[in-house]
Each structure stands twice: as C-alpha cells, then as structure tokens.
N, CA, C and O atoms as a Tripos MOL2 file, in Angstrom:
@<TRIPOS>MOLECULE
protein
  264   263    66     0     0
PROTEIN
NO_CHARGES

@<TRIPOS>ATOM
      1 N           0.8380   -1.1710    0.0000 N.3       1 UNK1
      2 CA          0.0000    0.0000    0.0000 C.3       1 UNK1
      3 C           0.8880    1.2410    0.0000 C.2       1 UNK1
      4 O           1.7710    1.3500    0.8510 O.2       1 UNK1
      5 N           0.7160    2.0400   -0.7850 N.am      2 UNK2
      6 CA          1.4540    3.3400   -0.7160 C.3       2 UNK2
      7 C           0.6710    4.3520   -0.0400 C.2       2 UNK2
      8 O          -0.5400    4.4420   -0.2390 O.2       2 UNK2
      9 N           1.3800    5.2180    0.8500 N.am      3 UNK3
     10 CA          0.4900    5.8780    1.4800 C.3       3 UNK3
     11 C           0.6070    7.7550    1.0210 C.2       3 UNK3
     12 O           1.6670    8.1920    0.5720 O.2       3 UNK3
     13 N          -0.3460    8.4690    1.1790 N.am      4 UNK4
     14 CA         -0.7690    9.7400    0.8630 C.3       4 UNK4
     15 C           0.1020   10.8290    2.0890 C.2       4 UNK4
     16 O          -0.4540   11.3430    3.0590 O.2       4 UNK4
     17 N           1.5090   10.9780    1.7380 N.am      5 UNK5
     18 CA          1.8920   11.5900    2.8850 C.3       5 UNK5
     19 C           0.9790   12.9730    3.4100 C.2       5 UNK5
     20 O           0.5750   13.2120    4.5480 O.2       5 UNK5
     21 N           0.8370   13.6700    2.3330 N.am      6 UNK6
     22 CA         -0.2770   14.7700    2.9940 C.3       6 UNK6
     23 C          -1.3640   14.6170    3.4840 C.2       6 UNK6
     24 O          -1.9440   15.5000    4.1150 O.2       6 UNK6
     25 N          -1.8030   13.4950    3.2760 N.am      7 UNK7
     26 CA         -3.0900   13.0420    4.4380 C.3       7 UNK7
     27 C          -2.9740   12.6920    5.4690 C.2       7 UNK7
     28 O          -3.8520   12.8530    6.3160 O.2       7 UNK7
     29 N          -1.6460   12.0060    5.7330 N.am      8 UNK8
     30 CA         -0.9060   11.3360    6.9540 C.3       8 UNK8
     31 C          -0.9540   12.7050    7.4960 C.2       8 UNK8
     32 O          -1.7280   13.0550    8.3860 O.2       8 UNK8
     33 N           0.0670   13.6000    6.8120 N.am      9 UNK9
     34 CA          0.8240   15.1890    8.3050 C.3       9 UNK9
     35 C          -0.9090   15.4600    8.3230 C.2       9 UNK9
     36 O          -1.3640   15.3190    9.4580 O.2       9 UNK9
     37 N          -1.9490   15.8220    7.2700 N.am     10 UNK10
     38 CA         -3.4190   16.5410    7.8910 C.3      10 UNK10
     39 C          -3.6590   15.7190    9.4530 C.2      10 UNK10
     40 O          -3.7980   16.1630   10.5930 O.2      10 UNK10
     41 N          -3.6370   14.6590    9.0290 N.am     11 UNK11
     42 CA         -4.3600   13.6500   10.0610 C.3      11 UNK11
     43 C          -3.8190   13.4860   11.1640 C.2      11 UNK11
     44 O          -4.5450   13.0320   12.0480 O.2      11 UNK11
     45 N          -2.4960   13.7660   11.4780 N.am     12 UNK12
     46 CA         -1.2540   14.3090   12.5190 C.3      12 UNK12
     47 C          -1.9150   15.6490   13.0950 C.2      12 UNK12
     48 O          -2.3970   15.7190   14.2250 O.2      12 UNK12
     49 N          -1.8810   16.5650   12.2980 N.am     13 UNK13
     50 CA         -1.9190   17.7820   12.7910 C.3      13 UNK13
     51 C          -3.1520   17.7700   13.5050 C.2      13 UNK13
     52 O          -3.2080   18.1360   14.6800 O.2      13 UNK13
     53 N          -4.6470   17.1710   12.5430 N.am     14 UNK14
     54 CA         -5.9860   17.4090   13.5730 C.3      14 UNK14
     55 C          -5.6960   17.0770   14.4790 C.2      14 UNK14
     56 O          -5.6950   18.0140   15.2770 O.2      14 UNK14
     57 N          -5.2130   15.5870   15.1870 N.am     15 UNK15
     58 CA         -4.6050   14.6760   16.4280 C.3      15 UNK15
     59 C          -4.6600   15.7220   16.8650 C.2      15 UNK15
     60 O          -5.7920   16.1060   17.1570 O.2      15 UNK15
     61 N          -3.4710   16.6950   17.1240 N.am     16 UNK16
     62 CA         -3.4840   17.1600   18.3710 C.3      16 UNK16
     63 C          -1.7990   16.7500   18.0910 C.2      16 UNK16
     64 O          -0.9030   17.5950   18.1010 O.2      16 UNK16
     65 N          -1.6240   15.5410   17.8870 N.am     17 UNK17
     66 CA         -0.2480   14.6430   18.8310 C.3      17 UNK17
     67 C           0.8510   14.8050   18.1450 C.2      17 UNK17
     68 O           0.8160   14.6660   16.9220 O.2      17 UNK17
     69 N           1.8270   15.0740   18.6910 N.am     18 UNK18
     70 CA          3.2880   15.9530   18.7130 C.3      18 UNK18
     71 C           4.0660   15.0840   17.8330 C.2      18 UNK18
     72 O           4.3450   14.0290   18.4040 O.2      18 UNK18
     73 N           4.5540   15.1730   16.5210 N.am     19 UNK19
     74 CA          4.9620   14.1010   16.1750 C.3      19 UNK19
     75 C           6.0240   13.6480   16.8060 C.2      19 UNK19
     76 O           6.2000   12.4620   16.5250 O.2      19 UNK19
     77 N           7.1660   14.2550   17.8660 N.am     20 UNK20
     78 CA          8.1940   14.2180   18.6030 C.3      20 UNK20
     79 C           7.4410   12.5520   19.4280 C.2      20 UNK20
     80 O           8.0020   11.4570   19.4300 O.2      20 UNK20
     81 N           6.2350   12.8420   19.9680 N.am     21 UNK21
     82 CA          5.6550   11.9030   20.7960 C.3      21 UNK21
     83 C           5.4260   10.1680   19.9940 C.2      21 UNK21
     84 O           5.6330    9.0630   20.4950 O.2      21 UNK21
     85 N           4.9240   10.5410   18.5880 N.am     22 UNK22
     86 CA          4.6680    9.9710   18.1310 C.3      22 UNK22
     87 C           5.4800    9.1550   17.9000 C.2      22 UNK22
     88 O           5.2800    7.9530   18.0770 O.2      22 UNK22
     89 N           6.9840    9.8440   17.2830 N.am     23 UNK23
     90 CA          8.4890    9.5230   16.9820 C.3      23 UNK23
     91 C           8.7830    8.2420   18.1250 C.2      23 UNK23
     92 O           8.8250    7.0260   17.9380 O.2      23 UNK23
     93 N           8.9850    9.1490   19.5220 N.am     24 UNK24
     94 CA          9.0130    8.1320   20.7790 C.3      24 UNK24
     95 C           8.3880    6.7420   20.6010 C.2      24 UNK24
     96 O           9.0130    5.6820   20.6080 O.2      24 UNK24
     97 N           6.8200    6.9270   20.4100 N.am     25 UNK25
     98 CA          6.0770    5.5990   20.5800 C.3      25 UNK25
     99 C           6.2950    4.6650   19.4740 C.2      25 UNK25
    100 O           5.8740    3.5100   19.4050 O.2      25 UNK25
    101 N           6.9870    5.2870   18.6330 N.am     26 UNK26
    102 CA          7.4310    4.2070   17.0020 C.3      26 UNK26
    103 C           8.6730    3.7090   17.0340 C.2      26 UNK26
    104 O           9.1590    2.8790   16.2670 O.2      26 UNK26
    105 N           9.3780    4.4670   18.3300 N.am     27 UNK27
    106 CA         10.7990    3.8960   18.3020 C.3      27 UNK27
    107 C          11.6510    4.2160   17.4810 C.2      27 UNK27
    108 O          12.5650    3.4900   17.0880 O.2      27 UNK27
    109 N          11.3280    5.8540   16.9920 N.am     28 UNK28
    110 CA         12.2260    6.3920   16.1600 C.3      28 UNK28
    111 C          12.7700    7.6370   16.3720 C.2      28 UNK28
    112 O          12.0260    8.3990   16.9890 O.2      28 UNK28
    113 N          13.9830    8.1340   16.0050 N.am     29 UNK29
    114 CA         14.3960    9.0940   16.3350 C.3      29 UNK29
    115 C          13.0470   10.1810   16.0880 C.2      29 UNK29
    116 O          11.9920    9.7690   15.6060 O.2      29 UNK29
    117 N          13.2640   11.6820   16.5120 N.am     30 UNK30
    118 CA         12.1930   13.0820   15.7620 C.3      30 UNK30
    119 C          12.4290   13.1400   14.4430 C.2      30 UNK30
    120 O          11.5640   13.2260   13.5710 O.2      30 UNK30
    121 N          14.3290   13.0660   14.1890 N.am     31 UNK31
    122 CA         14.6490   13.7750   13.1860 C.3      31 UNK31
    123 C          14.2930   12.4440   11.6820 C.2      31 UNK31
    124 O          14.0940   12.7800   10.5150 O.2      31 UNK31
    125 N          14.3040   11.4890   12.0240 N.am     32 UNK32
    126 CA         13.7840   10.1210   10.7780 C.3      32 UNK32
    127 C          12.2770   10.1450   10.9400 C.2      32 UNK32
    128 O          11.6920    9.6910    9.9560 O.2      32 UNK32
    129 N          11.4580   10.5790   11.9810 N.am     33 UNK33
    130 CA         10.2420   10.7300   11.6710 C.3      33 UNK33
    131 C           9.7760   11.6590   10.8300 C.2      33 UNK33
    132 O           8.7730   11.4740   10.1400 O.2      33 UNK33
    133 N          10.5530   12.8580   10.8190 N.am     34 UNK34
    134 CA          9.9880   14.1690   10.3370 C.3      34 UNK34
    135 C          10.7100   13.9030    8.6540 C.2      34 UNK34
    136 O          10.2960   14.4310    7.6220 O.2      34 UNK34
    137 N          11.6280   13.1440    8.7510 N.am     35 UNK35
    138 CA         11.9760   12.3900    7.0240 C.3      35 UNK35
    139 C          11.2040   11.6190    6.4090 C.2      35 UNK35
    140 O          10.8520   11.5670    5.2300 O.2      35 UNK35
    141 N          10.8990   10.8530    7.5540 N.am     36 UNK36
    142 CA          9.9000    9.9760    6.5340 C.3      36 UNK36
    143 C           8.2250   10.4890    6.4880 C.2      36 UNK36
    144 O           7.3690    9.7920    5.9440 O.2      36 UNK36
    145 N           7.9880   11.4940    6.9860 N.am     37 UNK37
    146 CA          7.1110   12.2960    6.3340 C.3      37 UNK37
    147 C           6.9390   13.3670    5.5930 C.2      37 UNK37
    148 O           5.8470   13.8870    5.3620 O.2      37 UNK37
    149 N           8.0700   13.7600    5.1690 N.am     38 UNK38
    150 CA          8.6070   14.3620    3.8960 C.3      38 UNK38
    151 C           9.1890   13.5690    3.0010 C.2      38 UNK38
    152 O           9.8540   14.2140    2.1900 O.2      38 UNK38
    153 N           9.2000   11.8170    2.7470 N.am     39 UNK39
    154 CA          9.1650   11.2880    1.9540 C.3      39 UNK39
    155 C          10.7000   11.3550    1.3990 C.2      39 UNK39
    156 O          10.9830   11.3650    0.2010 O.2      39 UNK39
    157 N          11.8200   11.4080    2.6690 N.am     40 UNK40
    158 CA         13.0390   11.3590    2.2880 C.3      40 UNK40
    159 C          13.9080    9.9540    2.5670 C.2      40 UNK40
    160 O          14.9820    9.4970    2.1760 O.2      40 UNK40
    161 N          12.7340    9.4920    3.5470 N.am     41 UNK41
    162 CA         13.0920    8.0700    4.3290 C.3      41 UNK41
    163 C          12.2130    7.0480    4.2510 C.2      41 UNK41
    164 O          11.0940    7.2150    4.7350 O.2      41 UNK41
    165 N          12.4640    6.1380    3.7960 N.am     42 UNK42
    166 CA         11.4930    5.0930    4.1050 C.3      42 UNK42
    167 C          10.5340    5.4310    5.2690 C.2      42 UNK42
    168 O          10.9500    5.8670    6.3420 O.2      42 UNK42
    169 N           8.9430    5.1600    4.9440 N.am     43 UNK43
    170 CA          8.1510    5.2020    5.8030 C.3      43 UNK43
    171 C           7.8050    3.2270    5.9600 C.2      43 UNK43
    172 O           7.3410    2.3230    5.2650 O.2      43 UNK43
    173 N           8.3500    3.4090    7.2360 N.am     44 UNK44
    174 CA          7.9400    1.7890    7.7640 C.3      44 UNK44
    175 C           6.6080    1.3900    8.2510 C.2      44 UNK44
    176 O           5.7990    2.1900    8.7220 O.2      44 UNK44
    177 N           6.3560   -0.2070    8.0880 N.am     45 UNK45
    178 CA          4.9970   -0.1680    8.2890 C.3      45 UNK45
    179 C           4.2150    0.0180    9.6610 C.2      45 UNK45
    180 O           3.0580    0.3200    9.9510 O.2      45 UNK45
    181 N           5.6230   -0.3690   10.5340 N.am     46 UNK46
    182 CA          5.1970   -0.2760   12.1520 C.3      46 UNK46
    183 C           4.7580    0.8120   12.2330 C.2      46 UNK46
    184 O           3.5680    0.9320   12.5240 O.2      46 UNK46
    185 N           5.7210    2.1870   11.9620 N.am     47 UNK47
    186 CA          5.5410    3.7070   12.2380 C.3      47 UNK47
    187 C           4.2250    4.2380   11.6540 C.2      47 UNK47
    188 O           3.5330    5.0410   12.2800 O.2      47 UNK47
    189 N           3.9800    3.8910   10.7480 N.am     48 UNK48
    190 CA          2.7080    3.7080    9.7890 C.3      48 UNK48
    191 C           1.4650    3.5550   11.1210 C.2      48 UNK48
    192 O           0.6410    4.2470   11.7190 O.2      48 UNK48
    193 N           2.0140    2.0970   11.0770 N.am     49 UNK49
    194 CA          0.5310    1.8230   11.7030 C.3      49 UNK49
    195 C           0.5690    2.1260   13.5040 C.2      49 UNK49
    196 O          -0.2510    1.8200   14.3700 O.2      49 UNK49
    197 N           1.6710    2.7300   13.5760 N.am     50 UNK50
    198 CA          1.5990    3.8900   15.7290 C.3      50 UNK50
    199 C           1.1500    4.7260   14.5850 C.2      50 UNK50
    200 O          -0.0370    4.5590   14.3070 O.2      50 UNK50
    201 N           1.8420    5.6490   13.7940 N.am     51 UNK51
    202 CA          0.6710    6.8890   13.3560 C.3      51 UNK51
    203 C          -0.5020    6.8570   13.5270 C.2      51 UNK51
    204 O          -1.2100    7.4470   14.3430 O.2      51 UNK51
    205 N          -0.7410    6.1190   12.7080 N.am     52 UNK52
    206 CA         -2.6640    6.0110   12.9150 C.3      52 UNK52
    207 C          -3.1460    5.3410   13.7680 C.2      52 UNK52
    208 O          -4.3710    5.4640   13.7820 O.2      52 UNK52
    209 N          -2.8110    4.7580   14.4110 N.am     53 UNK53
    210 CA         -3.2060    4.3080   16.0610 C.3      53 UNK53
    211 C          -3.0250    5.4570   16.7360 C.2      53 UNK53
    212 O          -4.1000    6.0550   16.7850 O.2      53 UNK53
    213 N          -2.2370    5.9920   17.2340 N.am     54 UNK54
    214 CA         -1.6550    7.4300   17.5060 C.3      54 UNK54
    215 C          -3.2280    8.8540   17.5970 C.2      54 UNK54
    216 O          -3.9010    9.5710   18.3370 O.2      54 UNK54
    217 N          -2.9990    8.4530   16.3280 N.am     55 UNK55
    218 CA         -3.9550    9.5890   16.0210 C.3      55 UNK55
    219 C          -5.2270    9.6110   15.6930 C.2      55 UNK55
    220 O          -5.7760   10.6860   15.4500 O.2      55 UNK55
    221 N          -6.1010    8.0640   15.6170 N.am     56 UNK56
    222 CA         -6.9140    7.8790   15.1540 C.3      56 UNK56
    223 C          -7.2390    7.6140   13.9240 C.2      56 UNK56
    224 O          -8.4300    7.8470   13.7170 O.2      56 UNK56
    225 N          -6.5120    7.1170   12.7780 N.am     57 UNK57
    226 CA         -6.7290    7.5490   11.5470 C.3      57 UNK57
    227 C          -7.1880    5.7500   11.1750 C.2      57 UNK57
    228 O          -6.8160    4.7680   11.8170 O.2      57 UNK57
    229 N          -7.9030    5.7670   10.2020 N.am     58 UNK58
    230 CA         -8.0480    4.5040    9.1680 C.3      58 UNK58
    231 C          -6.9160    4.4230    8.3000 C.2      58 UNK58
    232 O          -6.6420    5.4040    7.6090 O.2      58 UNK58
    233 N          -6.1000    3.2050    8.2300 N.am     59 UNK59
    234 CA         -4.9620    3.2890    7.7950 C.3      59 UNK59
    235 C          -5.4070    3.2660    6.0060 C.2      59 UNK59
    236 O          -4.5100    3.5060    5.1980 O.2      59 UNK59
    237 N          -6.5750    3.0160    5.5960 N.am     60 UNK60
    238 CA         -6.5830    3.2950    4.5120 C.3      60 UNK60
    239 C          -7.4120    4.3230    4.0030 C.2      60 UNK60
    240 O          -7.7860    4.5660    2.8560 O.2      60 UNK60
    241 N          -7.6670    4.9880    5.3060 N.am     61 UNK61
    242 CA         -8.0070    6.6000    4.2320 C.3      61 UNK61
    243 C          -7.0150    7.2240    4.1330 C.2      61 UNK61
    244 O          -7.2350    8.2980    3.5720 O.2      61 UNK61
    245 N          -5.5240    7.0130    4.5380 N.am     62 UNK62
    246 CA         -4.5670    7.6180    4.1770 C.3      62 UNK62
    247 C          -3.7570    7.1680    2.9900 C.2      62 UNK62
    248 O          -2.6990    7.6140    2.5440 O.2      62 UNK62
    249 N          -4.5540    6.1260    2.5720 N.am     63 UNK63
    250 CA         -3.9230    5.6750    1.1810 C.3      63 UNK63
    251 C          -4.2420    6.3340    0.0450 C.2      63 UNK63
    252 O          -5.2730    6.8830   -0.3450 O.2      63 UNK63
    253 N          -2.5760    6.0900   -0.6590 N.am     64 UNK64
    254 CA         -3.0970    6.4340   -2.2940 C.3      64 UNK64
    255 C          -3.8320    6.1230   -3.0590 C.2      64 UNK64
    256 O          -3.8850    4.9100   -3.2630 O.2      64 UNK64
    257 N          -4.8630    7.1180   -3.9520 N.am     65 UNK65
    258 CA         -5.8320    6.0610   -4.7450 C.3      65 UNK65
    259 C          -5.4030    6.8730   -5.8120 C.2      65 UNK65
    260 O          -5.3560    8.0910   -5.9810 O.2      65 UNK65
    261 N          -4.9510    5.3980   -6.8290 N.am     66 UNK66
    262 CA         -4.3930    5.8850   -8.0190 C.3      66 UNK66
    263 C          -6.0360    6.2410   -8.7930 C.2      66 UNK66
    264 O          -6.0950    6.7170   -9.9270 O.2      66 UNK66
@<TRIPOS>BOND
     1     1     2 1
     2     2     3 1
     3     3     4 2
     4     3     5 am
     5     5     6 1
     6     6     7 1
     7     7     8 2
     8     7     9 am
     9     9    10 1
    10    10    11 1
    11    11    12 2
    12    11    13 am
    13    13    14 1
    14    14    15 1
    15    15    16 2
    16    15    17 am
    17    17    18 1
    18    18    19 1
    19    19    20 2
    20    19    21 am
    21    21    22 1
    22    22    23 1
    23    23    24 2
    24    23    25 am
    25    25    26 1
    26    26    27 1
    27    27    28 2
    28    27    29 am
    29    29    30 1
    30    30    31 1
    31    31    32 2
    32    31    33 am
    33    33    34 1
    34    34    35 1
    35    35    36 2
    36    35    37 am
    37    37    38 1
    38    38    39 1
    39    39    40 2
    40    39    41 am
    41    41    42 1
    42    42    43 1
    43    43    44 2
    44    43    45 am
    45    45    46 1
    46    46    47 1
    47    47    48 2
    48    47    49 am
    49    49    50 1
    50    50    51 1
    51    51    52 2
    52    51    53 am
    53    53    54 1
    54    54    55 1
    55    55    56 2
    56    55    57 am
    57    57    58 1
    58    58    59 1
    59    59    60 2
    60    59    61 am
    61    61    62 1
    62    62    63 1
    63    63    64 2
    64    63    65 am
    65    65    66 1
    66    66    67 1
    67    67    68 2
    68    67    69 am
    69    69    70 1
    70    70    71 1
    71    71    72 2
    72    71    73 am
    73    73    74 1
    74    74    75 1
    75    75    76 2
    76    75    77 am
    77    77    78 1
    78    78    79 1
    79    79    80 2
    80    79    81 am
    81    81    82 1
    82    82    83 1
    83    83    84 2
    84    83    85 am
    85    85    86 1
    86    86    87 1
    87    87    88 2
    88    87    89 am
    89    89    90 1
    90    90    91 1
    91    91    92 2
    92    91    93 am
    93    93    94 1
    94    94    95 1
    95    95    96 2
    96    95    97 am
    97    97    98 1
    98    98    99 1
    99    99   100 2
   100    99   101 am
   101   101   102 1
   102   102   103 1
   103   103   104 2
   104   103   105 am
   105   105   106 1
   106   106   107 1
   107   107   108 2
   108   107   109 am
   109   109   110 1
   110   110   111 1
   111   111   112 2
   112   111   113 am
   113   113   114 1
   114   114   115 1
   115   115   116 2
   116   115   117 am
   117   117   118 1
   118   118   119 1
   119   119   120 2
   120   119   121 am
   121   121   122 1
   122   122   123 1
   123   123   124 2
   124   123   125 am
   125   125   126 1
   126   126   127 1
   127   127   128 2
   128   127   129 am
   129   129   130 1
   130   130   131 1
   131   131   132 2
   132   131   133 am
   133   133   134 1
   134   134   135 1
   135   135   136 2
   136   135   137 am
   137   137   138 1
   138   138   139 1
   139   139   140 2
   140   139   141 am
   141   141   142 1
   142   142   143 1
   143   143   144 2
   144   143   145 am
   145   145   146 1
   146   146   147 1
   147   147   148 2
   148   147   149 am
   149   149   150 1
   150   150   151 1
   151   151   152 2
   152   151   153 am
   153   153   154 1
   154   154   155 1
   155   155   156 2
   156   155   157 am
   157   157   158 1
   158   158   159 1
   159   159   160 2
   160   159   161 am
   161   161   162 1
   162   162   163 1
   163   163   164 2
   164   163   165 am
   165   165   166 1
   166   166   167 1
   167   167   168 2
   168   167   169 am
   169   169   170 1
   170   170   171 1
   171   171   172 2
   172   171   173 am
   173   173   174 1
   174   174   175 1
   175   175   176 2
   176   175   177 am
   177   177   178 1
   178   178   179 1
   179   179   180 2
   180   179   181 am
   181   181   182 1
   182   182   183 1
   183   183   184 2
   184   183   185 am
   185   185   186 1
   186   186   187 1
   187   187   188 2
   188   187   189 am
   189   189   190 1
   190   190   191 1
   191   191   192 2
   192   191   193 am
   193   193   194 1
   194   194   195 1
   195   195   196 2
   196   195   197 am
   197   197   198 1
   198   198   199 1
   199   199   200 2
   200   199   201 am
   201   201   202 1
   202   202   203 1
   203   203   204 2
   204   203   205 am
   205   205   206 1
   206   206   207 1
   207   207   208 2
   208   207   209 am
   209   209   210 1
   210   210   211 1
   211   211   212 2
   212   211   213 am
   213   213   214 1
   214   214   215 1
   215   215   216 2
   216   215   217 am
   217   217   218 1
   218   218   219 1
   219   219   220 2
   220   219   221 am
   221   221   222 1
   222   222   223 1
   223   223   224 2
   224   223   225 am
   225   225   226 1
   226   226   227 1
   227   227   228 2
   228   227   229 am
   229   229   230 1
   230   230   231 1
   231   231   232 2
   232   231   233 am
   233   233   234 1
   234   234   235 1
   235   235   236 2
   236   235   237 am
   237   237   238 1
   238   238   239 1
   239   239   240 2
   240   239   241 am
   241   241   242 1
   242   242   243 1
   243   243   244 2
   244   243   245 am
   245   245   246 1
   246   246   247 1
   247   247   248 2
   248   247   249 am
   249   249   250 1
   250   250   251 1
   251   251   252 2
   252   251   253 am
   253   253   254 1
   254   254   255 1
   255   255   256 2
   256   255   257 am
   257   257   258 1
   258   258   259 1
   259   259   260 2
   260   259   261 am
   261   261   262 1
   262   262   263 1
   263   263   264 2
@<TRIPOS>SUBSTRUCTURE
     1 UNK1         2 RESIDUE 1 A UNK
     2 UNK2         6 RESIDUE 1 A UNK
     3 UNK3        10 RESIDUE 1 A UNK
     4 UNK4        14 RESIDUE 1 A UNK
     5 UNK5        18 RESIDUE 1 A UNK
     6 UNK6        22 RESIDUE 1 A UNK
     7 UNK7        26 RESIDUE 1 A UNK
     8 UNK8        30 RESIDUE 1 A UNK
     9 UNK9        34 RESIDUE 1 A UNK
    10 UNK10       38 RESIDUE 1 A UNK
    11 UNK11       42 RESIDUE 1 A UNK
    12 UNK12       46 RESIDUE 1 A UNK
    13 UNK13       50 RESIDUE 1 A UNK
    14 UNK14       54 RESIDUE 1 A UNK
    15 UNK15       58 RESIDUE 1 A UNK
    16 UNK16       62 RESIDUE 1 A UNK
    17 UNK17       66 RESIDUE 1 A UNK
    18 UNK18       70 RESIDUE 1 A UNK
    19 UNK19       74 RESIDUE 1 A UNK
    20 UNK20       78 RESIDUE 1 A UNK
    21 UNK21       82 RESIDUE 1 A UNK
    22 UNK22       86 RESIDUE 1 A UNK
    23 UNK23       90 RESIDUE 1 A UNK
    24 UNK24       94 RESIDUE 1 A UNK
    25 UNK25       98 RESIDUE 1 A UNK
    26 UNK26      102 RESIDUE 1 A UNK
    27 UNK27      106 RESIDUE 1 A UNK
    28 UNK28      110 RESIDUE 1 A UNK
    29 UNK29      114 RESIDUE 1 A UNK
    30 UNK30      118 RESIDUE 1 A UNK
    31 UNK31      122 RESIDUE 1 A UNK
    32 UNK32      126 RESIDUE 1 A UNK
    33 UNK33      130 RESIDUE 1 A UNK
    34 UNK34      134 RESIDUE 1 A UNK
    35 UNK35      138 RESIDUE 1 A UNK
    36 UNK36      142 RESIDUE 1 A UNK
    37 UNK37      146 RESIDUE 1 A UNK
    38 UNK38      150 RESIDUE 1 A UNK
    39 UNK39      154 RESIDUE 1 A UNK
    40 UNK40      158 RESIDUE 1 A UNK
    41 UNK41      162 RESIDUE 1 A UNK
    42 UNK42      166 RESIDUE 1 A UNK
    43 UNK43      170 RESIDUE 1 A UNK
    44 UNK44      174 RESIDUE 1 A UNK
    45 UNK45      178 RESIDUE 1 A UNK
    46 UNK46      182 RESIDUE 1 A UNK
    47 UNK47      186 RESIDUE 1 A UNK
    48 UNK48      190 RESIDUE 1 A UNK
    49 UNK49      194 RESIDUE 1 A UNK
    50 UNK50      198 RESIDUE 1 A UNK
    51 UNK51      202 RESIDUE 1 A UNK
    52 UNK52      206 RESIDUE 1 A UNK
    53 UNK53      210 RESIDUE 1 A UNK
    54 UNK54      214 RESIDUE 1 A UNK
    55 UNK55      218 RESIDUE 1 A UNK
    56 UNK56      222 RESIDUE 1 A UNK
    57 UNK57      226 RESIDUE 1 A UNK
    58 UNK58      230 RESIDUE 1 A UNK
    59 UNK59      234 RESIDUE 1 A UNK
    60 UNK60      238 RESIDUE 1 A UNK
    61 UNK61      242 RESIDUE 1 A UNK
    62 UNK62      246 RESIDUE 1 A UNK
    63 UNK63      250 RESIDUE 1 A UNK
    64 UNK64      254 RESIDUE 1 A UNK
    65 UNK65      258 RESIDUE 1 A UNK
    66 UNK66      262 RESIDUE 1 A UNK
C-alpha cells in the first residue's frame, strides 16, 4: 500500500499529537520521523501503523488512490 503523505501530516496535525511523541512511541528518532514524512526516508509499516493508532486515523483513508 502506498500511502498519501499529505493526508498522513493533515491527520497528525488534527490529532493534536506531537509528532516528537509519536516519533518516541514508534521507536524512532524526531529527526527520521519528520523524514519519513517528507518522503526522504522510508516510511515503515510499524511507524505507519503507531501513526494512525496514535492519532486515530483509518490506515486506509490515508492511502493512495491511483
């Protein structure tokens, strides 16, 4: 599944939740979180799926629809 990074940061930002926090609960540094949502780093599927646990999200309304 490829995912819609700008739906991911929207769906971050409504949260509320800090991605610093988020970073923590995925077991990743701030600075590889804030990469792999600018699509400079692999986005993994664990971190993926604490995001949207995290924040509430359906992991596939953040998907790409070609």
């Amino acid at each position: 599944m490829k995912v819609d990074l700008d739906r991911l940061k929207e769906g971050i930002k409504k949260s509320g939740v800090r991605q610093r926090v988020i970073a923590e609960c995925a077991g990743v540094g701030a600075p590889s979180m804030s990469n792999m949502l600018r699509g400079k780093q692999k986005l993994t599927a664990d971190v993926f799926l604490t995001v949207c646990d995290m924040c509430r999200l359906d992991p596939a309304s953040v998907a790409k629809r070609d």
